[in-house]
Residue frames relative to the residue before (quaternion, step in Angstrom):
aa qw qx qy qz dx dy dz
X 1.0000 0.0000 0.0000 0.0000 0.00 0.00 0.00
X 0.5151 -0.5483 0.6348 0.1764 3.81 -1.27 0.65
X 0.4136 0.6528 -0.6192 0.1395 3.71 -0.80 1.02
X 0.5954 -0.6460 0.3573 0.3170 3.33 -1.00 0.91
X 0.0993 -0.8322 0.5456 -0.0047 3.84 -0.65 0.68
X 0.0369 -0.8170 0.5482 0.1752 3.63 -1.23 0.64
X 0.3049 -0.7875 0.5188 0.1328 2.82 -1.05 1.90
X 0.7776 0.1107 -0.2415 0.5699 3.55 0.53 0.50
X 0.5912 -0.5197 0.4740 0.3947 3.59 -1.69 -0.17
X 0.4047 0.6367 -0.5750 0.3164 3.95 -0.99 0.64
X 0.8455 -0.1230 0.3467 0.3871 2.74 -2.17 -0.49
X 0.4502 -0.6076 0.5351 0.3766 3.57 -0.77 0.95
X 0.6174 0.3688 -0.5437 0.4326 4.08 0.40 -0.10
X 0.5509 0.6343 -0.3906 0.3764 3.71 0.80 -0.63
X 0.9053 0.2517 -0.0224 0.3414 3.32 0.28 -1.23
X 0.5862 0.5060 -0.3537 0.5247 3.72 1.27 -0.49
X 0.1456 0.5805 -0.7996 0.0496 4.02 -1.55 0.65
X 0.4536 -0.5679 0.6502 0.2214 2.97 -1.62 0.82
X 0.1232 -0.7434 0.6565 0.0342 3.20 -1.34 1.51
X 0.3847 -0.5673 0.6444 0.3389 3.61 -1.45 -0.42
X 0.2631 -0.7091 0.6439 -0.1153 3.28 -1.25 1.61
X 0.3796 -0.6083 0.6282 0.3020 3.24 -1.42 0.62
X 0.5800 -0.5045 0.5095 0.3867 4.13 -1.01 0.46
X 0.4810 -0.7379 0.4303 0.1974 3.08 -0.98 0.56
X 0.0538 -0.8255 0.5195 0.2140 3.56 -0.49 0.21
X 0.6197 -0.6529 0.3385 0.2739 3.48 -1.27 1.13
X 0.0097 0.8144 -0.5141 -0.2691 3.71 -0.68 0.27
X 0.8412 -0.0686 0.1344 0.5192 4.12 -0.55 -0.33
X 0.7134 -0.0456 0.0601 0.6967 3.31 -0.58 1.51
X 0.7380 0.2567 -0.5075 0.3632 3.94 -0.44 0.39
X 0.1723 -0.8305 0.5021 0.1686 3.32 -1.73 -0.04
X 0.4976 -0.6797 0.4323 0.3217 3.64 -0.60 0.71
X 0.2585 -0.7924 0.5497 0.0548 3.79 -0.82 1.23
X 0.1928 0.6658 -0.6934 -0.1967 3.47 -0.38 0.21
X 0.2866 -0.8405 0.4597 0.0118 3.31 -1.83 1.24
X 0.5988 -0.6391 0.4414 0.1953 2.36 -1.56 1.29
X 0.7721 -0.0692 0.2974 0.5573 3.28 0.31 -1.69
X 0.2175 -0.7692 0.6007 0.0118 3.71 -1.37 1.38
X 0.5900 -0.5418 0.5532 0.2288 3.31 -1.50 0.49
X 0.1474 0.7633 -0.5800 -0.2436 3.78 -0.90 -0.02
X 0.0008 0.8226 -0.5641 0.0718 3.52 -0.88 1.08
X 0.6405 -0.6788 0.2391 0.2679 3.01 -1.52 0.79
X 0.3947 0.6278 -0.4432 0.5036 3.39 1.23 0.52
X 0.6530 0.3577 -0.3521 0.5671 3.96 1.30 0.24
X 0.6072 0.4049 -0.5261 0.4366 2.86 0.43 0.06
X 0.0696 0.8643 -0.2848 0.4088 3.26 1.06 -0.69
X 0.8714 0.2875 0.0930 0.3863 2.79 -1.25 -1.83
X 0.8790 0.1957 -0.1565 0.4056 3.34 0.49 -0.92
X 0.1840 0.6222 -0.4955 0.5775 3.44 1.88 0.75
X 0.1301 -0.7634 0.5595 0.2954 3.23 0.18 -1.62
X 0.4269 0.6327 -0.4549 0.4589 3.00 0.89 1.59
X 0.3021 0.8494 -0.2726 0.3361 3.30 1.42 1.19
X 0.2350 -0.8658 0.3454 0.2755 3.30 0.63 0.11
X 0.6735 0.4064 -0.2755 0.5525 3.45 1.57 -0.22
X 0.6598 0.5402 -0.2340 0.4670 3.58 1.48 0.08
X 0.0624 0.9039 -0.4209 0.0432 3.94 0.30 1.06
X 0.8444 0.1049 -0.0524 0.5228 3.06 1.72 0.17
X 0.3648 -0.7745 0.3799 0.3504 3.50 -0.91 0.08
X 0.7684 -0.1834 -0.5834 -0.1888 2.02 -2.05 0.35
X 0.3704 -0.6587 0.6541 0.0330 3.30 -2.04 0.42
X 0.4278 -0.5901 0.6441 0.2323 3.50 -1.43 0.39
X 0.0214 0.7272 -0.6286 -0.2749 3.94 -0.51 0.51
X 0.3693 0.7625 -0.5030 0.1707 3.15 -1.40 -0.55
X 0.0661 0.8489 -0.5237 -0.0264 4.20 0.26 0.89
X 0.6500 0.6704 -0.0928 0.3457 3.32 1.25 -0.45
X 0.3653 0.8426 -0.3699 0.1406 3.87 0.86 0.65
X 0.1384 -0.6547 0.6799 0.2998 3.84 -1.33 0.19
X 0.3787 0.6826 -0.6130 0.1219 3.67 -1.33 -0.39
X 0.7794 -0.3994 0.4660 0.1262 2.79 -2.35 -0.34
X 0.2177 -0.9231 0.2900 0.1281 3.40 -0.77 1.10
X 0.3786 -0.8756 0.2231 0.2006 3.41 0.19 1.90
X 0.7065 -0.0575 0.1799 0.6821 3.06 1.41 -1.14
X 0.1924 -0.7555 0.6238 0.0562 3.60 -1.50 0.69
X 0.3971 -0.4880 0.7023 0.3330 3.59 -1.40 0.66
X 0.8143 -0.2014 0.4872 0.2431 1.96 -2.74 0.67
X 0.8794 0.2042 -0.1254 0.4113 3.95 -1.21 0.83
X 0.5654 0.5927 -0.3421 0.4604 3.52 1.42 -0.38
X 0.2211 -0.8054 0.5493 0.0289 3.52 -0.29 1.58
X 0.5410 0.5448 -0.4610 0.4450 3.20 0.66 1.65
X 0.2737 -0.7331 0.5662 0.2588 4.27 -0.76 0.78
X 0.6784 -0.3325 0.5470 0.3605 3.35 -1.96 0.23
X 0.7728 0.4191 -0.1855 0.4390 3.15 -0.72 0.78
X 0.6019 0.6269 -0.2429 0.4311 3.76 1.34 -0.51
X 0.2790 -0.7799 0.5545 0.0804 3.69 -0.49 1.30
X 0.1538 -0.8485 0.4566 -0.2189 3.22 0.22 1.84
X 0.1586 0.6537 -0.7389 -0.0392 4.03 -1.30 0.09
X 0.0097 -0.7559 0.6220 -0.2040 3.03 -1.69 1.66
X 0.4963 -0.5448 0.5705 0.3625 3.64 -0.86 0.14
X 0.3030 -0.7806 0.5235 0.1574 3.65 -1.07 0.72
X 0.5747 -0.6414 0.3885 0.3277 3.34 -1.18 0.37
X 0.0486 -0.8898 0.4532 -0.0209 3.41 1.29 0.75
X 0.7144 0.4513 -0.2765 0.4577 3.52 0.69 -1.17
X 0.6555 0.4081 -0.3127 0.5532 3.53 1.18 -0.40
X 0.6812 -0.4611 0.3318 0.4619 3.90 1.22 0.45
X 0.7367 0.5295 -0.2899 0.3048 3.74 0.64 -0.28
X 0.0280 -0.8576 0.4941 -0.1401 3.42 0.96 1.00
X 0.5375 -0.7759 0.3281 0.0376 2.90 -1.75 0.99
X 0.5944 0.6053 -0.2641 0.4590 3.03 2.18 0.90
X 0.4070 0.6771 -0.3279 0.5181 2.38 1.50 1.48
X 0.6900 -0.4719 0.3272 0.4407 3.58 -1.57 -0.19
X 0.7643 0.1983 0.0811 0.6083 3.40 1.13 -1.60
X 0.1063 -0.7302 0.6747 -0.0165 3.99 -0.81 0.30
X 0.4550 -0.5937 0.6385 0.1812 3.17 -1.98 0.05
X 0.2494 0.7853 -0.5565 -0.1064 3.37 -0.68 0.03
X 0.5297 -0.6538 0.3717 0.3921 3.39 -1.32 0.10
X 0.5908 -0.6730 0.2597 0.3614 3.75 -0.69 1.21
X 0.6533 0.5978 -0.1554 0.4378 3.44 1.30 -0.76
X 0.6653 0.2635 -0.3127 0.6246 3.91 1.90 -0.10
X 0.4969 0.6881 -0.3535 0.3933 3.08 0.97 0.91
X 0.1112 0.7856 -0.5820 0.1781 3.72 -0.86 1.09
X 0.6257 -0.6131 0.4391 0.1995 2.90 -1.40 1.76
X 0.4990 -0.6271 0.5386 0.2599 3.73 -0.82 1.19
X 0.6155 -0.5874 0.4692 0.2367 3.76 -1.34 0.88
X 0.3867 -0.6763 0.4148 0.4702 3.62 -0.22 0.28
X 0.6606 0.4771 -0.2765 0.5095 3.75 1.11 -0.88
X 0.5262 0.6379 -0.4076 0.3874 3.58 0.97 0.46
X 0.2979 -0.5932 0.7275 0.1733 3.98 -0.99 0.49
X 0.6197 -0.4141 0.5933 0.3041 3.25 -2.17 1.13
X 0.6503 0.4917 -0.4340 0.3834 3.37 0.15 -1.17
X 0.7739 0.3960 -0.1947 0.4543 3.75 0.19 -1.78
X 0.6548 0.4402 -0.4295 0.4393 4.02 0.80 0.17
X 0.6395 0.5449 -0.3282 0.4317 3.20 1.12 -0.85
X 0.8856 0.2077 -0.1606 0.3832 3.38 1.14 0.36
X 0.2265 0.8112 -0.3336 0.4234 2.93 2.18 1.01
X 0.7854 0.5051 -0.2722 0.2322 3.53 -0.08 -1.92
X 0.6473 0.6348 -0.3248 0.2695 3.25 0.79 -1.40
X 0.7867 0.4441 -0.0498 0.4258 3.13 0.32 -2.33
X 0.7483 0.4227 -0.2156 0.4635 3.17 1.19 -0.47
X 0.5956 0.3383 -0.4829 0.5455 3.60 1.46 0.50
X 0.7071 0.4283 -0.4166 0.3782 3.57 1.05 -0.18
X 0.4546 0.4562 -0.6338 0.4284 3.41 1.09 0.70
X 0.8250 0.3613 -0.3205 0.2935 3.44 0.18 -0.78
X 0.5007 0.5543 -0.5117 0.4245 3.45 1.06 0.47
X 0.3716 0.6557 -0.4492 0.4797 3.73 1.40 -0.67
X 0.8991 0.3199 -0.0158 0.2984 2.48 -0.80 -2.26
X 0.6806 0.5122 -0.2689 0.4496 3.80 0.56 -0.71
X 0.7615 0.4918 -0.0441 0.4199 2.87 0.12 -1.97
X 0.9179 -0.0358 -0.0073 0.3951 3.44 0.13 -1.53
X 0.6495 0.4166 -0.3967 0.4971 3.63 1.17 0.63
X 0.3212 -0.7775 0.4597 0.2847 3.46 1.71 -0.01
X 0.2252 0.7718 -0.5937 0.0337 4.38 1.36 -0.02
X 0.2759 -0.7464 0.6054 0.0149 2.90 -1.15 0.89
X 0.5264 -0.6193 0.4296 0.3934 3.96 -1.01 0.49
X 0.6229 0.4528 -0.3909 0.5041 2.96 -1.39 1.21
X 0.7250 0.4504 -0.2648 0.4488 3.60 1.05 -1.18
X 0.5765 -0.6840 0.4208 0.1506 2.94 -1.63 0.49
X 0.1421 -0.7937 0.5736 0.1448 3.78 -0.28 1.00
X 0.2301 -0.6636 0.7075 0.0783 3.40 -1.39 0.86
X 0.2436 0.7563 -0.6050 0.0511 3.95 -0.40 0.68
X 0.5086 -0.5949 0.6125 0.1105 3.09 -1.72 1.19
X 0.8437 0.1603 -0.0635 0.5084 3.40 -1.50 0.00
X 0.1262 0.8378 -0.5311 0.0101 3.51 1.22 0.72
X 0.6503 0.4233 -0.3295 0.5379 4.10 0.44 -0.91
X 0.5704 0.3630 -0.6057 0.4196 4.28 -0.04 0.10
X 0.7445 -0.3127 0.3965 0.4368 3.43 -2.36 -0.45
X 0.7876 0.3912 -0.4198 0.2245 3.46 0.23 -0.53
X 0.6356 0.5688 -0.2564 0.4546 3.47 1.70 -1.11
X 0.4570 0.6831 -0.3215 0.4703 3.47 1.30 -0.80
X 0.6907 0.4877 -0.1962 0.4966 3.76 0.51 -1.36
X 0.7780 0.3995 -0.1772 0.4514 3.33 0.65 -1.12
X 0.4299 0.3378 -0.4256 0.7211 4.08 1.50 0.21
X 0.6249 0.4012 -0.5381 0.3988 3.81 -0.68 -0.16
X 0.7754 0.5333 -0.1742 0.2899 3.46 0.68 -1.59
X 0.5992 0.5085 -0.2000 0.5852 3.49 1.16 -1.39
X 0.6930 0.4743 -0.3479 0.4169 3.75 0.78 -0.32
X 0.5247 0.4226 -0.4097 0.6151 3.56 1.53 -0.93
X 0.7658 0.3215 -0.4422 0.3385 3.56 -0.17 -0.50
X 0.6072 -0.5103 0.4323 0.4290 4.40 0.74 0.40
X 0.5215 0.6219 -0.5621 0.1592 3.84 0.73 0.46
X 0.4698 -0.5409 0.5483 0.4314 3.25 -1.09 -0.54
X 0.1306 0.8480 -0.5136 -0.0031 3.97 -0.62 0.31
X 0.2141 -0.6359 0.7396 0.0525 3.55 -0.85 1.19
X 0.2902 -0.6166 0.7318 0.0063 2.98 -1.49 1.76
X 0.2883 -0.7852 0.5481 0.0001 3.02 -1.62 1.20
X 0.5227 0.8003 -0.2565 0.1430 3.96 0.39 0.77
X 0.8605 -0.3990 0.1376 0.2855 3.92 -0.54 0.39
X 0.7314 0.1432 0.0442 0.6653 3.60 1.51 -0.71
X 0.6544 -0.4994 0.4578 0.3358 3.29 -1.58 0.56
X 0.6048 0.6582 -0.1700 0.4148 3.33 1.23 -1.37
X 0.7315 0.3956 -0.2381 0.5018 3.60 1.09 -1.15
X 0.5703 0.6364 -0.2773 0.4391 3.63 1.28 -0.92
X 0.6966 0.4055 -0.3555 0.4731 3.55 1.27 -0.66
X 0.5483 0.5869 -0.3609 0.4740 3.64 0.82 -0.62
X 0.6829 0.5776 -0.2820 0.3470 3.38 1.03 -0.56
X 0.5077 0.5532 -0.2805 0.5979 3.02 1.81 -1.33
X 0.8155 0.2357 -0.2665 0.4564 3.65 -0.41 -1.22
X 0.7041 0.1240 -0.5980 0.3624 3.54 0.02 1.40
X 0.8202 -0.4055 -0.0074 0.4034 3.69 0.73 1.23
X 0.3960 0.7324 -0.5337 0.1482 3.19 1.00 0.03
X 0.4152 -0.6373 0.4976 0.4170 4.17 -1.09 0.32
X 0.9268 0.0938 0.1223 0.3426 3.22 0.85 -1.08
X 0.0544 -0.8645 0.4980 0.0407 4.13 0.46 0.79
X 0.1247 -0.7901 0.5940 0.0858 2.83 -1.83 0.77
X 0.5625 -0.6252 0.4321 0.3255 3.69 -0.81 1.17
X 0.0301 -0.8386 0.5126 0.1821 3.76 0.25 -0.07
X 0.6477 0.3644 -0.4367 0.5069 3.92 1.37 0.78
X 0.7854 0.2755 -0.2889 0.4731 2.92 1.25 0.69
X 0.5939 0.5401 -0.1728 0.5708 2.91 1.20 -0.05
X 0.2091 -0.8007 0.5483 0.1202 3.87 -0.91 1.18
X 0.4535 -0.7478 0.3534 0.3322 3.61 0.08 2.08
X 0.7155 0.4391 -0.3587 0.4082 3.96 0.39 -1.33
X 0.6448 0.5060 -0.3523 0.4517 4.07 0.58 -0.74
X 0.7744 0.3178 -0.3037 0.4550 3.91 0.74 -0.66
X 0.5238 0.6771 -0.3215 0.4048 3.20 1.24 -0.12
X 0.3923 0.8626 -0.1031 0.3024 3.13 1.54 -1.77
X 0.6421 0.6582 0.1836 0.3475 1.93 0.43 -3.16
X 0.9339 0.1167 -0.0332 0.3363 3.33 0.08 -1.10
X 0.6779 0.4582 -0.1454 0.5562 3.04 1.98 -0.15
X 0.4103 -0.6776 0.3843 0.4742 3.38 2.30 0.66
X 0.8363 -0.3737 0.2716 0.2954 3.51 0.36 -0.06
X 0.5041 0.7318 -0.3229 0.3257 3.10 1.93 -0.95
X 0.0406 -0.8567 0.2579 0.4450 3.63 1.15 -1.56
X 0.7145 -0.3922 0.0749 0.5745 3.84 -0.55 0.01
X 0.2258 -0.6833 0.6203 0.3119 3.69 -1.06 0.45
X 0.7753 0.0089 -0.2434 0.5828 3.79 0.26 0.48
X 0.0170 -0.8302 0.5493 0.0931 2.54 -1.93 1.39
X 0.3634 -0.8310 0.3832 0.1746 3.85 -0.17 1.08
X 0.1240 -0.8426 0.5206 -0.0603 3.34 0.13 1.39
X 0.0640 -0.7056 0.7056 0.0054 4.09 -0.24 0.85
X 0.6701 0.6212 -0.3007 0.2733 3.49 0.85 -1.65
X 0.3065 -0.7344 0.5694 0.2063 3.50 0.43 -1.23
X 0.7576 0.5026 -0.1026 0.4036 3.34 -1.56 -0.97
X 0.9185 0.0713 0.1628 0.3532 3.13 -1.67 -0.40
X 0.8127 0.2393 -0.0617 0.5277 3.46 0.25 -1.41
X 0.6637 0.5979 -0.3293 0.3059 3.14 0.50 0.01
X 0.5355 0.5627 -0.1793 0.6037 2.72 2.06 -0.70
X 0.5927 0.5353 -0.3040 0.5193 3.38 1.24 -0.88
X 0.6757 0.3906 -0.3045 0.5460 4.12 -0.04 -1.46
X 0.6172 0.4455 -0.5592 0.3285 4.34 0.30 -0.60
X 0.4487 0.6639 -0.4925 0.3394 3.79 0.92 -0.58
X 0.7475 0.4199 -0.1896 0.4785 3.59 0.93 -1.36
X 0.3549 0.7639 -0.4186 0.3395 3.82 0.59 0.65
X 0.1448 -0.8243 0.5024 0.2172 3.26 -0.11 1.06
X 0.8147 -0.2210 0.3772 0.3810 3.74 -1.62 0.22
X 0.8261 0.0100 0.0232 0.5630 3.31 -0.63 0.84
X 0.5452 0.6508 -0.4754 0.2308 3.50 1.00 0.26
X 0.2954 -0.7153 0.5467 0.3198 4.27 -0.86 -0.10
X 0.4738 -0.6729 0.5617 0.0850 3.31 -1.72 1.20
X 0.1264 0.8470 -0.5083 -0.0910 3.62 0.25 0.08
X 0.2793 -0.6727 0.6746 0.1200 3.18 -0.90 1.82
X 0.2493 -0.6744 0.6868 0.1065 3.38 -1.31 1.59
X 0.7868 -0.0334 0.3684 0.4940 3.27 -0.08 -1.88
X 0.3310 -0.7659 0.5491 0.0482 3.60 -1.10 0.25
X 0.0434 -0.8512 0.5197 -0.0580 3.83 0.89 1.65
X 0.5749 0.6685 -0.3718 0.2903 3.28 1.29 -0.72
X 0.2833 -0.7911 0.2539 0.4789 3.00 1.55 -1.42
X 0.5612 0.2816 -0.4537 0.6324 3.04 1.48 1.13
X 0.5854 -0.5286 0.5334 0.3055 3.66 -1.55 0.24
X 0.4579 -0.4930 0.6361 0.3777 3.92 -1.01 0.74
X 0.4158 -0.6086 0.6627 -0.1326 2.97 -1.85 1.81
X 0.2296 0.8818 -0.3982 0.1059 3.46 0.55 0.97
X 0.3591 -0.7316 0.4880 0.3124 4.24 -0.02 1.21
X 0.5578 -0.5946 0.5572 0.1578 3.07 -1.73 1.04
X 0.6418 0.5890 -0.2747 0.4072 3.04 1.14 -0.41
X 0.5829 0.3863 -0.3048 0.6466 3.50 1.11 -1.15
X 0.6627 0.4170 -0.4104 0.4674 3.87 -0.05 -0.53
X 0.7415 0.1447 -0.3615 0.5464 3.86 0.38 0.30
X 0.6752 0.5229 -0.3719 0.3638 3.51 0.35 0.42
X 0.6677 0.3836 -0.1848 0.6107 3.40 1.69 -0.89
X 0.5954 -0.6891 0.3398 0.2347 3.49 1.47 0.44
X 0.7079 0.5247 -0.2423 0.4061 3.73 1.17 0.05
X 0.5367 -0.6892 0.4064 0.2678 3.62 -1.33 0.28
X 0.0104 -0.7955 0.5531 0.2472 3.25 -1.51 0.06
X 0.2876 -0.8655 0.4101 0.0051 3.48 -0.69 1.54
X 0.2682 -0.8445 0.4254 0.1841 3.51 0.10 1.03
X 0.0650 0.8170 -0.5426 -0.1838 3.77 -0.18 0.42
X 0.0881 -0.7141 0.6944 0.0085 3.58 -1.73 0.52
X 0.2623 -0.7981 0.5383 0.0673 3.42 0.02 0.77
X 0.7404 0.5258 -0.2651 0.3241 3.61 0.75 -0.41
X 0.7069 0.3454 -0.4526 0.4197 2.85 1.60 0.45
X 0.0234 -0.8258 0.5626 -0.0321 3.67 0.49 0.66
X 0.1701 -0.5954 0.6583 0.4279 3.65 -0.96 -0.07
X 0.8391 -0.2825 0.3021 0.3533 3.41 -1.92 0.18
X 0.7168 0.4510 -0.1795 0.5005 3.39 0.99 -1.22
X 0.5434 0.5866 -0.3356 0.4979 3.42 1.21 -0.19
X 0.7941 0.3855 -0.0714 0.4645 3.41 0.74 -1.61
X 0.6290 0.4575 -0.4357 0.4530 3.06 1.54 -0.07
X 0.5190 0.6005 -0.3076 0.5248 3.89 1.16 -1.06
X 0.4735 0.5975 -0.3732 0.5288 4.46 0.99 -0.96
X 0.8299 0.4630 -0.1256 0.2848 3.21 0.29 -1.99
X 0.6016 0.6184 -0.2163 0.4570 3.32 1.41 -0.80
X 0.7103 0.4757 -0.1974 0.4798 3.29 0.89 -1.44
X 0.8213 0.2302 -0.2465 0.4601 3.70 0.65 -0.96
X 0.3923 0.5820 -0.5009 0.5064 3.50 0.88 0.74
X 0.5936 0.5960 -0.2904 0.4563 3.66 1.24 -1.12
X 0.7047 0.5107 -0.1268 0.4760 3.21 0.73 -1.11
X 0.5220 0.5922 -0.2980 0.5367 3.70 1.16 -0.73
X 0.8501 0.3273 -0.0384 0.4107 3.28 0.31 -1.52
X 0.6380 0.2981 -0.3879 0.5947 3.36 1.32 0.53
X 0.7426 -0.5740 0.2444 0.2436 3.69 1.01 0.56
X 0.5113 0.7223 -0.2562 0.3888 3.09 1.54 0.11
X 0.5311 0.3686 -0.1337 0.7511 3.57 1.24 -1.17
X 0.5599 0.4596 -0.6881 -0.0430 3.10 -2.32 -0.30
X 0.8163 -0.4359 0.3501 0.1454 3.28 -1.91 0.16
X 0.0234 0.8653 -0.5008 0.0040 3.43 0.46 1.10
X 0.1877 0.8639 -0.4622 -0.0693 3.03 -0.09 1.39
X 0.5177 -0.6977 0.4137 0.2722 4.13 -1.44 0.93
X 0.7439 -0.1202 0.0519 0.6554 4.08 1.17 -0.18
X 0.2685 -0.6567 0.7045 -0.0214 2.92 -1.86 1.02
X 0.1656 -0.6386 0.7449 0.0990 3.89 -0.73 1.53
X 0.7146 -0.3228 0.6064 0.1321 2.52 -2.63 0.09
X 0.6349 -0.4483 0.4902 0.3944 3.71 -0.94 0.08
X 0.8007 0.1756 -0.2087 0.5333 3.31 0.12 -1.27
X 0.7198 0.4540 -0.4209 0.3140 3.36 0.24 0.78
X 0.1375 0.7216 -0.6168 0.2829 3.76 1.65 1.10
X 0.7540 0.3510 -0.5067 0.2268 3.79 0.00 0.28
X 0.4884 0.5405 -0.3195 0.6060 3.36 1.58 -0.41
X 0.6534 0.5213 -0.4092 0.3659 3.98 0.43 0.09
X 0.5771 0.5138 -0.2924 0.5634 3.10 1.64 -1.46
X 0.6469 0.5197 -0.4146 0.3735 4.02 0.48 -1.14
X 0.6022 0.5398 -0.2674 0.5238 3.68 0.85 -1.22
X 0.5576 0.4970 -0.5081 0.4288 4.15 0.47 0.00
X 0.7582 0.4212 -0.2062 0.4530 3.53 1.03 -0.53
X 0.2912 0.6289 -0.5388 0.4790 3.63 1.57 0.64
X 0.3404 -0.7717 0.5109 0.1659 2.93 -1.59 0.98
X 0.6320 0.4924 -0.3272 0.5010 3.23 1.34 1.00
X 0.4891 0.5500 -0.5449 0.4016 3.19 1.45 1.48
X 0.1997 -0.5248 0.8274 -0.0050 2.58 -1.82 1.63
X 0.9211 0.2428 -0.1774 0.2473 3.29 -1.84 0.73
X 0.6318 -0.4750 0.3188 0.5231 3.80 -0.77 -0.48
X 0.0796 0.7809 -0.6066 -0.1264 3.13 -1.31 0.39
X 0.5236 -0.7776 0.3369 -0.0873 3.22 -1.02 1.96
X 0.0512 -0.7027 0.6866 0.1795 3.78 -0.73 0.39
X 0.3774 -0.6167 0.6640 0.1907 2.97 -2.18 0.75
X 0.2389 -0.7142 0.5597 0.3457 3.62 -0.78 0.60
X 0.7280 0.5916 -0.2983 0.1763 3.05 0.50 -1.69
C-alpha cells in the first residue's frame, strides 16, 4: 500500500515522501481500515514539527482522523469486512491516516451514518466528542447559558457552536475577519465578535447585560485567552482545550479565586471504553437528527497531503479540511 510518511521533522514539504507499506494486519480488539477519506488537523502538523508529545521520532505515518472500509478485524473487534466505519488511527503506533489502509483501535471506532459522506465522517468524530466532553461532561453548560468560544471558525471551535446550540445555549463566537464571523453565524452562532477590532470584555458585557460568559472554550491560547478570561462570569468555567496560538492561556490564581470561577482542563483521550462508548452514542444521536454535521471548507487529492497540511495555516480556514484517498 502507498501512505504518506515523515522521514524527518519540518515543513510538511520537508518531511512527508510517499512510501510503500506492507497492509496492515489487525491484532485484538483492533481493526484494519482501508480509506476512504482523512481529516487534516493541527495536531499533524504537530507531529511532524515535532512538537507532539506522542511522536519521538521518525519515521511515522501522521494522520488521526479517518472514514473507510473494513478489511479485516481482530479477534474481539465487533465489526465485519465490509463495514463503513470512522475512527481515530493508531498513528502513534505508526498507522496514520494518509494512507491507503490504517489500524485502528476497535473501541474508537463507529459505524458511519447512512446520511453521512466519507468526506463529512472523515471529519466528524473527533471535534464532536471533544465538544461534548467540554461541554457535557466537563462544564456540565446548561440551556439558557452562555458560551464564550475562541478560534470560533477552526475544527475545534466550529464543533463547539454546533454543539452548545444542540444543547439550547446561547454562544458568542470569537474570531479574526468579517469573513470568519459569517461562517460562524450560518452554523448557529447568536452572536460574533471581531477580536481586532473589537474589545472581547465590553461586547460581551454588552450582550450578556453585564452578567458575562459562563463557559469559556479556549483552543486558541496565548494572548487571547488571557484577554476573553476578563469576560467570565462569577462562578463561571474556563476550559483549557488546546493551544493554536502556540502557547497555553496564562491565567492568575489570584483573579481565579477572587473573580470566583473555574478552570477545567479537558483531554478527551483518556476516556474509558464506557465513556467513549456513551460520547459515541450521544453525538451520533445528534448527527442523525440534524443537529451536528461536518462543515467542511476544501478537499485535496492524495498526492496532495502536503499542500493540505500547508493550507491549515491559510488565513481563510473556516471548518474541516479533508483528503480523498481513494
Amino acid at each position: 500500500m502507498k501512505s504518506w510518511k515523515a522521514v524527518r521533522f519540518g515543513t510538511p514539504e520537508e518531511a512527508l515522501r510517499i512510501q510503500e507499506s506492507d497492509i496492515p494486519v489487525p491484532g485484538d480488539g483492533q481493526i484494519a481500515v482501508q480509506i476512504r477519506a482523512a481529516s487534516v488537523s493541527l495536531p499533524d502538523r504537530l507531529m511532524i514539527q515535532g512538537h507532539h508529545p506522542l511522536i519521538k521520532s521518525t519515521p511515522f505515518s501522521p494522520g488521526i482522523e479517518v472514514a473507510g472500509i473494513v478489511s479485516a478485524a481482530g479477534n474481539g473487534a465487533p465489526f465485519a469486512v465490509g463495514d463503513r466505519v470512522m475512527t481515530t488511527t493508531a498513528y502513534a503506533a505508526g498507522w496514520g491516516g494518509f494512507a491507503e489502509y490504517c489500524l485502528a483501535d476497535a473501541t474508537r471506532t463507529v459505524l458511519v451514518p447512512s446520511h453521512m459522506t466519507d468526506v463529512e465522517a472523515a471529519g466528524f468524530l473527533v471535534p464532536y466528542k471533544n465538544a461534548q466532553v467540554a461541554l457535557v461532561q466537563r462544564a456540565v453548560l446548561h440551556q439558557g447559558e452562555t458560551l464564550l468560544v475562541l478560534g470560533a471558525s477552526g475544527t475545534s471551535g466550529a464543533a463547539a457552536i454546533q454543539f452548545a446550540k444542540a444543547l439550547d445555549a446561547q454562544v458568542i463566537a470569537v474570531s479574526s475577519s468579517s469573513a470568519k464571523l459569517e461562517f460562524c453565524r450560518e452554523i448557529g452562532a447568536d452572536h460574533v465578535i471581531n477580536y481586532k477590532t473589537d474589545d472581547i470584555l465590553d461586547r460581551v458585557n454588552e450582550l450578556t447585560q453585564g452578567k458575562g460568559a459562563d463557559v469559556i472554550f479556549d483552543p486558541v491560547g496565548g494572548g487571547l485567552g488571557n484577554q476573553a478570561s476578563k469576560a467570565i462570569a462569577r462562578r463561571g468555567r474556563f476550559l483549557l482545550i488546546g493551544f493554536a496560538s502556540g502557547s497555553w492561556t496564562q491565567l492568575d490564581p489570584l483573579d481565579i479565586a477572587v473573580r470566583d470561577y473555574s478552570v477545567v482542563g479537558v483531554f478527551s483521550a483518556r476516556l474509558t471504553p464506557e465513556e467513549l462508548a456513551r460520547t459515541h452514542s450521544e453525538v451520533i444521536a445528534l448527527a442523525q437528527e440534524g443537529r451536528i454535521y461536518t462543515p467542511i471548507r476544501k478537499v485535496f487529492p492524495f498526492q496532495d497531503v502536503p499542500a493540505a497540511l500547508t493550507y491549515l495555516t491559510s488565513d481563510d480556514l473556516m471548518g474541516r479540511v479533508i483528503v480523498e484517498i481513494s
